[in-house]
Structures are given as structure tokens and as C-alpha cells.
RODRENNU-792745 format. One record per residue (C-alpha): residue in one letter; x, y, z. Coordinates in steps of 0.001 Angstrom, whole numbers, m for minus. Each point is the difference from the previous one (the first is absolute). Layout:
BEGIN
+----+---------+---------+---------+
| aa |    east |   north |      up |
+----+---------+---------+---------+
|  a |       X |       Y |       Z |
...
+----+---------+---------+---------+
# end
This chain:
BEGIN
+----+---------+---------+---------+
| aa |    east |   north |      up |
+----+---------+---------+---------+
|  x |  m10460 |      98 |   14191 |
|  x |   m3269 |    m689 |   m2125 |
|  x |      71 |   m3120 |   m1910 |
|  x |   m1766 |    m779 |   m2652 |
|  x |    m719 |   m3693 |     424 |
|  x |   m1250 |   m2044 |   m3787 |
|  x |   m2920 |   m2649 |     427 |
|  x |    1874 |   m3171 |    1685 |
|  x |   m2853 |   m2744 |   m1086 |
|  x |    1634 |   m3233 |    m145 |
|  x |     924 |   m1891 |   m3063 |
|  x |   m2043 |   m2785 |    m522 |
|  x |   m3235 |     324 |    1832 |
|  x |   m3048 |    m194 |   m1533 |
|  x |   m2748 |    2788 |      60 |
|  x |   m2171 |     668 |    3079 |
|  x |    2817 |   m1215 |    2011 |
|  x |     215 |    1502 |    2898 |
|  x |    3307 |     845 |    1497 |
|  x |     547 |    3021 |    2177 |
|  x |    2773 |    2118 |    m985 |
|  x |     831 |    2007 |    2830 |
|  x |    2373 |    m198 |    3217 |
|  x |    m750 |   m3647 |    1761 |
|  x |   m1799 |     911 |    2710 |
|  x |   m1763 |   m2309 |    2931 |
|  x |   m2505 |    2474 |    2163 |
|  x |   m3332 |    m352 |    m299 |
|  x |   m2553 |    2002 |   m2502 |
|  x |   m2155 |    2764 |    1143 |
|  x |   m3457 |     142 |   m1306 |
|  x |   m2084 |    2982 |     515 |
|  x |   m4039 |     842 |    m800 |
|  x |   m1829 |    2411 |     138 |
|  x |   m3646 |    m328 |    m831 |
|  x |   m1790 |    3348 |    m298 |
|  x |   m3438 |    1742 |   m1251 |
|  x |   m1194 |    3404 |     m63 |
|  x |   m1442 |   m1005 |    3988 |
|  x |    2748 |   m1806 |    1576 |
|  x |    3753 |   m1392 |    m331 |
|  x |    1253 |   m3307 |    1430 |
|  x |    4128 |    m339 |      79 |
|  x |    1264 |   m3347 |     869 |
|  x |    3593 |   m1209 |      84 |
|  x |    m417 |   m4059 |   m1257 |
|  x |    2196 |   m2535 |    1466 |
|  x |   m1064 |   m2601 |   m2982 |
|  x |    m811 |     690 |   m3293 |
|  x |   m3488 |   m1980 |      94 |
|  x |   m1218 |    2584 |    1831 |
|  x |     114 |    2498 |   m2726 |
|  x |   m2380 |   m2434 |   m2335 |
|  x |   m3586 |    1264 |    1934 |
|  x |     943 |    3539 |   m1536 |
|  x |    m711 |    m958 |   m3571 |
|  x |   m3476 |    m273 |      70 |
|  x |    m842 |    2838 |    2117 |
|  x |   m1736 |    3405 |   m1696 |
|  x |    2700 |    2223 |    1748 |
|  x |    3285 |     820 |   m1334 |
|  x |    2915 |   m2051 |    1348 |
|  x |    3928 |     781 |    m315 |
|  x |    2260 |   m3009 |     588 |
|  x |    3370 |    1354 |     517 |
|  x |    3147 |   m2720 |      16 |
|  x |    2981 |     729 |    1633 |
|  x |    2430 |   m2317 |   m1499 |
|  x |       7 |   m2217 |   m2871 |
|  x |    2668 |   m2345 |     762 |
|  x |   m2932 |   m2495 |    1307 |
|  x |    m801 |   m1267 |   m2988 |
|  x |   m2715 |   m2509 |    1115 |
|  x |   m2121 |    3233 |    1468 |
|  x |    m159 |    1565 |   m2720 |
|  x |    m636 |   m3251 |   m2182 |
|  x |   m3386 |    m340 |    2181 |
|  x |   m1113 |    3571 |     390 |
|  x |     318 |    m188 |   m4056 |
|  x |   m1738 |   m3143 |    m802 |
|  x |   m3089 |    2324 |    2422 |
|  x |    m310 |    2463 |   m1605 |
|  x |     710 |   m1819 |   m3816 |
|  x |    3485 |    1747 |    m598 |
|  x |    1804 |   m1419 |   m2769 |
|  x |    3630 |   m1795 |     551 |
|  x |    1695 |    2808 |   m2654 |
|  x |   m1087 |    2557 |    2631 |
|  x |    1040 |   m1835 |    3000 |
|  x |    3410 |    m528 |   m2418 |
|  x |     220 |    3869 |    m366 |
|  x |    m648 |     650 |    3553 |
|  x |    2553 |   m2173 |     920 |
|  x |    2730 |    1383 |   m2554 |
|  x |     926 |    3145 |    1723 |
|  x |    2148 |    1664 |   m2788 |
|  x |   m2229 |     118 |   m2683 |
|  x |   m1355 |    3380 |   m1788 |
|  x |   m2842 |    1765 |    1616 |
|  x |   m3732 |   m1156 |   m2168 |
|  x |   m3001 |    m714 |     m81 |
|  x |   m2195 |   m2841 |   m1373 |
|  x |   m4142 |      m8 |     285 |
|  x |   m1154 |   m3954 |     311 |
|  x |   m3553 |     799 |    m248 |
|  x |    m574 |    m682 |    3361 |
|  x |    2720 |    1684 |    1476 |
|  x |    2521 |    2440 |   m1156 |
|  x |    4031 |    m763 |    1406 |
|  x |    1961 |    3115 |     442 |
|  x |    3205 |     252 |     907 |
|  x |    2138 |    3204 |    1335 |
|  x |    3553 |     652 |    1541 |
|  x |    m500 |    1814 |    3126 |
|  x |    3290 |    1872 |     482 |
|  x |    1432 |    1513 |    3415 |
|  x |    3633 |    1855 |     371 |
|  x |    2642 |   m1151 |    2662 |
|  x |     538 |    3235 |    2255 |
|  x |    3602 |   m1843 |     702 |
|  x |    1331 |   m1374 |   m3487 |
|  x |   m2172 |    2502 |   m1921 |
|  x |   m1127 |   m2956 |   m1872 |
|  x |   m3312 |   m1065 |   m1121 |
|  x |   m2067 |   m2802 |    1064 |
|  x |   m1878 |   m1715 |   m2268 |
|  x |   m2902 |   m2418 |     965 |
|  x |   m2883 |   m1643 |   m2510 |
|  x |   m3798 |     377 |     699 |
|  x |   m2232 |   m2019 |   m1386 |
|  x |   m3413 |     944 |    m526 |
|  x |   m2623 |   m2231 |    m881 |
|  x |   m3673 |    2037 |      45 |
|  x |   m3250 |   m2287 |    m508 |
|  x |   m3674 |    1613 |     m35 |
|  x |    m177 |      m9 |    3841 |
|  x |    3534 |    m829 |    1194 |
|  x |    3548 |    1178 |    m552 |
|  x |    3308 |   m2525 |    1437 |
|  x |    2791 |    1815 |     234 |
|  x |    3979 |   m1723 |      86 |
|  x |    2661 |    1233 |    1281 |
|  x |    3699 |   m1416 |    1098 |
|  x |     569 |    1826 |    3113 |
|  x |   m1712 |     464 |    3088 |
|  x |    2564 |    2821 |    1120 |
|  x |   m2671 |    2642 |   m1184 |
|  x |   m1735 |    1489 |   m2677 |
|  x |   m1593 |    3748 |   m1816 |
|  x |   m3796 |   m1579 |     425 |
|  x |    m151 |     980 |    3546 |
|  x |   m1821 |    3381 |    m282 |
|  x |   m2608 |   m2376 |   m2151 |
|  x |    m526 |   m2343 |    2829 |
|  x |   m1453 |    3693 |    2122 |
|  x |   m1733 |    1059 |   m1981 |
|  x |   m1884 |   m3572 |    m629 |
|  x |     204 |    m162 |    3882 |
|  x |   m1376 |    3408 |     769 |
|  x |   m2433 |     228 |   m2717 |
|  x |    1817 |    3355 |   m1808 |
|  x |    m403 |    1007 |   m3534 |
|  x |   m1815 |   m3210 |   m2707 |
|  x |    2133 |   m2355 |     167 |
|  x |   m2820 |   m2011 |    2499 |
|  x |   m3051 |    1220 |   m2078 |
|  x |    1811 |   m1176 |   m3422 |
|  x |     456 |   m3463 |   m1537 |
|  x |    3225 |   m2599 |      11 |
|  x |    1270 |    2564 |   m3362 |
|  x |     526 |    3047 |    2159 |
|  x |    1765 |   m2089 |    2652 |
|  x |    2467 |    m769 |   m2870 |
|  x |     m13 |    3303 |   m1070 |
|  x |    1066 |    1154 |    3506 |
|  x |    2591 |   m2867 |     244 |
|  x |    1739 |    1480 |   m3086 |
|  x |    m832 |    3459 |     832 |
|  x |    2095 |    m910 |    2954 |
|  x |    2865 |   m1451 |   m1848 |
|  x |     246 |    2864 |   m2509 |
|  x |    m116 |    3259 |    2653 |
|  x |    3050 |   m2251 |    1773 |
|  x |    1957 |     946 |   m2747 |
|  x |    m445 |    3565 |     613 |
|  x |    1256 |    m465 |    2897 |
|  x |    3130 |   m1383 |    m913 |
|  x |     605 |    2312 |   m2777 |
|  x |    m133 |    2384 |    2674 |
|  x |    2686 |   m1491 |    1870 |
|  x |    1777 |    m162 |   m3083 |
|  x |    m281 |    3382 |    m598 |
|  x |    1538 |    1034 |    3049 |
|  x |    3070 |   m2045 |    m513 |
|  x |     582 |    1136 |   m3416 |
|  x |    m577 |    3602 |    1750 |
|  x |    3146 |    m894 |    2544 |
|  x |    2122 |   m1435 |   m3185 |
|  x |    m665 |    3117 |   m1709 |
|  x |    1344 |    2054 |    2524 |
|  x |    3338 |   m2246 |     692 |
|  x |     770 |      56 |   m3628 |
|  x |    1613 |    3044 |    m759 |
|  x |    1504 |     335 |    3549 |
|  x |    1577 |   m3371 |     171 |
|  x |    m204 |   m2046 |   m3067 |
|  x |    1718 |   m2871 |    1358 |
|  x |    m671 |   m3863 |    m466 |
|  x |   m2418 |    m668 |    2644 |
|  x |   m2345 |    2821 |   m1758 |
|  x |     997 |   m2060 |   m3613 |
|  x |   m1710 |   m3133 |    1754 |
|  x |   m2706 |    1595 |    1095 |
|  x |    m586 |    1119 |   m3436 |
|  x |      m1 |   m3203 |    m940 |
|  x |   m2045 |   m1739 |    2285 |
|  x |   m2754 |    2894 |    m337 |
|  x |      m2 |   m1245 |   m4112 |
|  x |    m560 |   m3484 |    1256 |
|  x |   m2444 |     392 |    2302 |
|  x |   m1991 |    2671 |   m2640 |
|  x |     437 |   m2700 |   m2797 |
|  x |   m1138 |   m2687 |    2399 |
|  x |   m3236 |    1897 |     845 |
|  x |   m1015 |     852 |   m3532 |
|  x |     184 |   m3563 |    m932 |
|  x |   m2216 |    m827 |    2984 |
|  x |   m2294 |    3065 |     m91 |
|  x |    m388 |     333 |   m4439 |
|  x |   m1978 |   m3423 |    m333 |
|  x |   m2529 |     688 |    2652 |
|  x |   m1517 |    2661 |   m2346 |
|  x |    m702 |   m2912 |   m2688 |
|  x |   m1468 |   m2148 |    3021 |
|  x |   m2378 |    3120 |     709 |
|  x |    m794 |     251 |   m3735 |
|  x |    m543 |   m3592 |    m478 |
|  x |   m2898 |      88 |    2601 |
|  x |   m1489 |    3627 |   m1017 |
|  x |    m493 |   m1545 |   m3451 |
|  x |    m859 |   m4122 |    1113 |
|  x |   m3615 |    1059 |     120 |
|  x |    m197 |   m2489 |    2674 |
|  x |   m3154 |    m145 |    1816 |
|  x |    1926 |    m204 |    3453 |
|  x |    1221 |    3689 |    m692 |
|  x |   m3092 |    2277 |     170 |
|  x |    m731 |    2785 |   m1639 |
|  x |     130 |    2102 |    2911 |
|  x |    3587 |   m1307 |     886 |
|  x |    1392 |     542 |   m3620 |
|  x |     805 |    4089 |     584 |
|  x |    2351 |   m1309 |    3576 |
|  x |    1700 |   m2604 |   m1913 |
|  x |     844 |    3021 |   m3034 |
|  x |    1378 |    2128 |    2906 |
|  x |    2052 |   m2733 |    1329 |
|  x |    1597 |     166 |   m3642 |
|  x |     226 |    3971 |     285 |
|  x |    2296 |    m399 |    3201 |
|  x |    1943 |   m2988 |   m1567 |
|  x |     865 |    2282 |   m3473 |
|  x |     874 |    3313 |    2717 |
|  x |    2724 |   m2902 |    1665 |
|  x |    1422 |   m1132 |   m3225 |
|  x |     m45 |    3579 |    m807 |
|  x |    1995 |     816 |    3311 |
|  x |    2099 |   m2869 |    m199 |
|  x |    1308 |     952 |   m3391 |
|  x |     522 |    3597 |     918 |
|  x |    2427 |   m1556 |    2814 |
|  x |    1438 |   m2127 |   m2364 |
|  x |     974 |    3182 |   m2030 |
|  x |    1034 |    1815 |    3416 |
|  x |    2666 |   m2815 |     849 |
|  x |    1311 |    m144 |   m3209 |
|  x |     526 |    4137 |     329 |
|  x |    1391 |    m948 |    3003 |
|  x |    2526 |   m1919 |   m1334 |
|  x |    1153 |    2344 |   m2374 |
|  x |     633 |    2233 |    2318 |
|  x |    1791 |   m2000 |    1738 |
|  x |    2387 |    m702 |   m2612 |
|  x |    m247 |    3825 |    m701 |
|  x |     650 |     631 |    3694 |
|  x |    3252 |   m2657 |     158 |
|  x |    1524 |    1895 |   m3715 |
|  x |    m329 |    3275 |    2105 |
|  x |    1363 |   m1021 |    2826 |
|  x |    2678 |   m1503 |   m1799 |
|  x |     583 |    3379 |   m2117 |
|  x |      65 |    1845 |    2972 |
|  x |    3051 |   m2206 |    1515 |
|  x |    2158 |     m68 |   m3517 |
|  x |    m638 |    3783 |      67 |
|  x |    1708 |     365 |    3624 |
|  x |    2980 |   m2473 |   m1212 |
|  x |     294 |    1800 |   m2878 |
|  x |      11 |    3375 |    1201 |
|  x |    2718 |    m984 |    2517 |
|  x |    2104 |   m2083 |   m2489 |
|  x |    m120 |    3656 |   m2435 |
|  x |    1158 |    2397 |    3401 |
|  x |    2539 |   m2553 |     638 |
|  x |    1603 |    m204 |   m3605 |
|  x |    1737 |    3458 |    m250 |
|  x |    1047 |    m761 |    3626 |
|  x |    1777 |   m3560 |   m1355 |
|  x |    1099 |    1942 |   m2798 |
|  x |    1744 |    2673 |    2434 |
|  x |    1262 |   m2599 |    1697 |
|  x |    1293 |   m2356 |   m2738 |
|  x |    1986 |    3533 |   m1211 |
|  x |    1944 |     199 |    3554 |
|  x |     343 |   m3261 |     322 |
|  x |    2561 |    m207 |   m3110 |
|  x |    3935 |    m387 |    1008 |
|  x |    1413 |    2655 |   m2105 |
|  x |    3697 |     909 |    1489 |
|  x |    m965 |    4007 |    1028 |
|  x |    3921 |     707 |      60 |
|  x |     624 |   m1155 |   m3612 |
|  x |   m2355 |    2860 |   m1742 |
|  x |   m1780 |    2987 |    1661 |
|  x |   m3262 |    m860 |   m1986 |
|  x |     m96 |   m3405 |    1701 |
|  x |   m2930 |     554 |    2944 |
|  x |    1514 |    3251 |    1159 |
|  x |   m3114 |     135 |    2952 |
|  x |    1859 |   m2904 |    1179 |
|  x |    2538 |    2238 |    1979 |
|  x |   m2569 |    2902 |    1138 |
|  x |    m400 |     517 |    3545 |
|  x |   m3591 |    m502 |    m717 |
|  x |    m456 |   m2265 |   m2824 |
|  x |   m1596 |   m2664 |    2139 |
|  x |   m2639 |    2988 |    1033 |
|  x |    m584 |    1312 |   m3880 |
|  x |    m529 |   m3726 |   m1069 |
|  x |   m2702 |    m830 |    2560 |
|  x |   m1673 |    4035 |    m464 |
|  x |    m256 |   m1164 |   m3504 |
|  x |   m1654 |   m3317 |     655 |
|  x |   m2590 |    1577 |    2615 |
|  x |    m436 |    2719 |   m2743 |
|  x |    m419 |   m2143 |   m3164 |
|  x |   m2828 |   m2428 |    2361 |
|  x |   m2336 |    2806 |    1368 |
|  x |     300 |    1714 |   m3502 |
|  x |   m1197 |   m2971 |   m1277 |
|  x |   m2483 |    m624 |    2654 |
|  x |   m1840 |    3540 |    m684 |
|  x |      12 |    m781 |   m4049 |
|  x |   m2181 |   m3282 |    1093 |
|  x |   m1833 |    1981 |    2591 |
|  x |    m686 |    2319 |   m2634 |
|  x |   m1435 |   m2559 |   m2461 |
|  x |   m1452 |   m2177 |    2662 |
|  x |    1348 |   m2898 |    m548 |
|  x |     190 |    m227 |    3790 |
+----+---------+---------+---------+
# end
């Protein structure tokens, strides 16, 4: 089950402190670079974080990406390189917060939720990225190592395909987000499907495993508005910063980026609408179903009361010696015979007159 998890900053501290707020964790931090021009690409996989601090000065574009941020003395020194403030190594750190962006002047700190879907549970994964893009660097955080949606990036920087190698440290963020949005695509397909295979259990068997289903679909929707929505301020923020790391030439990617984001919400909310159908018919579905079993109760109860009532007649002791009115039948050869032809002929009677209005 998605949960939506509140900021957990402990009482007390004082700002810039840093405190990771994550699962504990003890393995080690992986640092990649790459280091790339319009000529060539260098990719190196760091085994100490000094080894990152040549890259600042160099003409090239270099991407830092962190694996991990429960180290909190890496990140304390690849900051204090490149002159990141303690707020944003704060907000890197806090991993629930609401997606936004600040520009510094220097730098501008983004940060995203990059969202995957649990084939298994069905439920969705949500991890932080942290983007912070300088004139002719961008350091990326994130808290798993278990994978990410940037590797189609990471070929095409490798292979030399499309810009992204003949562009500045602003399209590489561009393409990081780019990234992050289409992934949501790609859930909402997913989602799609399995509102598709809700839709078609509904009416045939409305029963309480569909009901949580329901359910969970209207969590996971409301849980991916909430994370999807405020990325379209984020994009707006930095279409309208006028920041001189954003160039003009960027600008029009950064205004689709915020095309695709309003086409999600749109989606999202048009699922939203779909489960909450869905649940109506449901309950629509469960009434009918329950009509249709008081109608077979009832329509046996009614063939059955002029057969009780037959039967409650016979069934009286009146002495048929003392008057020849009392139950005369009583002493016919075949009284027994005329009282069950009777019964068999008042039930199909009544079994054609419902026929006939189609009750049945």
C-alpha cells in the first residue's frame, strides 16, 4: 500500500543541520562522472569523492551522479567544492519534502520524485532526485543504487546521439527531467491497464477483492497527483527565473517538459474520475445483484403461499362424520390426487403469469 509519509525533521535542531532521514543504511556511496564535449566523453566510476574536485575547473560539461545520501560527510565535501549551500545539502537530505526549485545565482537546486510501480504489490515507488545544475556541471542525488529512468541518457552521452553532447550543463538538466517526466507515462500506462482488468471484473463479479482494488487504485492515483502537480510549478519557476544558467535556446525544452507534466495531471485526474465511476458501479453492481436474489426468494415465497394456504385448509381437524359440509374430499377415493392436481395446477399457472411478465 502507498503511504504517504509527512516531513520527519527532528524537533530541536537548528538549521543547516544535517541529518539524513532515510532507512539507516551502512554500504558504501557510488559516485559517478562523466566528463563530455562535443569531441569526446570520459565515464569514470570514483572510489573517493576527491576525485570528483579536478572536474570543476574543466571547460567540458561534467555530471556527478550520487548514489546514496546516507553518507553524509561525502556529500558535506563534494558541497563545500562546488560552493553548495547547507539549506540545499538540508533539502537533499530530507527525502519527503515537496518537489521545487530554488536558483542561488550560481547554481539552481531542483528537486523531483522519480516514481516506479511494483509489478508484485501494484504499488508505487517513490524515490527523490536532486538536481543541482551550475554553468558547466550538474550533481545529481539519489537514495538508491538499485536503478534508475536516466539510463537511456547515459547512451546517448556515451554514443554521441541526438544534443545532449553538443549542448551545455542546462540541457543535461533538461534531459534529466525529461527523463523523470516521460517515466510517468509509463506508469500511467500500467495503470491504465489495471483499471482496464477492474473494469471488466466489475460487473461480472463485484465482490470485495474488486472493492479493494478500487480502493487502492484511488490511493495510488491521489498519491501520484500529489507527486506529479508540483513539478509543473518547479518547471515554471525556472522558465520564468531568467537565470543566466538557463539559455535561451534551452527555454522552449524546459516549456515542453511542462506540456507533458499538465497532459499527466490531466490523465491522472481523468483516472481519478474513472475509479470513482468504478466505484459506483460497484455499489450499483452489489444493489443488482442483491435485487436479483430478493426477486428469486420472493418469487418462490409468492408460488409457495397458495400452496401453505391449501395446505393450512386440509390440515384443519374438522370431525367429517358430524356434518357432510365438513371436508367432504376427505373420503374420495381420490382426494389425495385432486389436492396435489390442484397444487401442480395453481404453481405452473402461476409460473406462466411471471413468465409472461418476465419477472423471471
Amino acid at each position: 500500500m502507498t503511504k504517504l509519509i509527512k516531513k520527519s525533521k527532528i524537533l530541536g535542531q537548528p538549521p543547516e543541520t544535517l541529518l539524513y532521514e532515510g532507512k539507516a543504511k551502512t554500504d558504501k556511496v557510488k559516485i559517478t562522472v562523466f566528463d563530455y564535449d562535443g569531441e569526446a566523453c570520459a565515464e569514470k566510476v570514483v572510489n573517493d569523492v576527491d576525485e570528483c574536485f579536478p572536474f570543476k575547473d574543466k571547460p567540458t560539461v561534467t555530471w556527478i551522479n550520487v548514489d546514496g545520501i546516507h553518507r553524509v560527510d561525502v556529500l558535506e565535501k563534494l558541497s563545500a567544492c562546488y560552493l553548495v549551500h547547507h539549506l540545499v545539502l538540508e533539502d537533499v537530505l530530507n527525502i519527503n519534502q515537496r518537489p521545487k526549485a530554488e536558483d542561488f545565482g550560481d547554481y539552481i537546486y531542483i528537486a523531483a520524485k522519480m516514481l516506479s510501480l511494483d509489478e508484485t504489490s501494484d504499488d508505487i515507488i517513490e524515490e527523490q532526485v536532486s538536481i543541482i545544475l551550475g554553468d558547466n556541471f550538474v550533481i545529481t542525488f539519489q537514495e538508491d543504487k538499485e536503478g534508475d529512468v536516466f539510463d537511456l541518457i547515459r547512451q546517448r552521452i556515451r554514443a554521441g546521439k541526438g544534443r545532449i553532447r553538443k549542448m551545455k550543463a542546462d540541457y543535461l538538466a533538461y534531459a534529466l527531467l525529461d527523463a523523470i517526466v516521460d517515466n510517468y507515462f509509463v506508469i500511467l500506462e500500467k495503470v491504465s491497464e489495471k483499471i482496464e482488468l477492474i473494469e471488466e471484473s466489475l460487473v461480472s463479479r463485484p465482490d470485495a477483492v474488486i472493492l479493494n482494488s478500487i480502493n487502492k487504485m484511488k490511493r495510488n492515483l491521489i498519491f501520484l497527483r500529489k507527486s506529479v502537480w508540483p513539478l509543473r510549478e518547479v518547471i515554471r519557476a525556472i522558465t520564468q527565473s531568467e537565470s543566466a544558467l538557463i539559455r535561451e535556446q534551452t527555454l522552449a525544452y524546459y516549456r515542453d517538459i511542462q506540456d507533458h507534466i499538465i497532459q499527466a495531471v490531466d490523465t491522472i485526474e481523468a483516472f481519478r474520475d474513472t475509479a470513482s465511476g468504478m466505484l459506483d458501479i460497484y455499489l450499483s453492481s452489489l444493489s443488482h445483484h442483491l435485487n436479483e436474489v430478493m426477486k428469486v426468494l420472493t418469487i418462490i415465497a409468492t408460488i409457495f403461499m397458495p400452496l401453505t394456504f391449501i395446505a393450512g385448509i386440509y390440515g384443519m381437524n374438522f370431525n367429517t362424520q358430524g356434518s357432510r359440509f365438513n371436508m367432504p374430499e376427505l373420503n374420495w377415493p381420490f382426494g389425495y390426487l385432486f389436492v396435489l392436481s390442484l397444487m401442480a395446477m395453481v404453481v405452473t399457472g402461476m409460473v406462466a403469469y411471471f413468465k409472461k411478465k418476465k419477472w423471471f
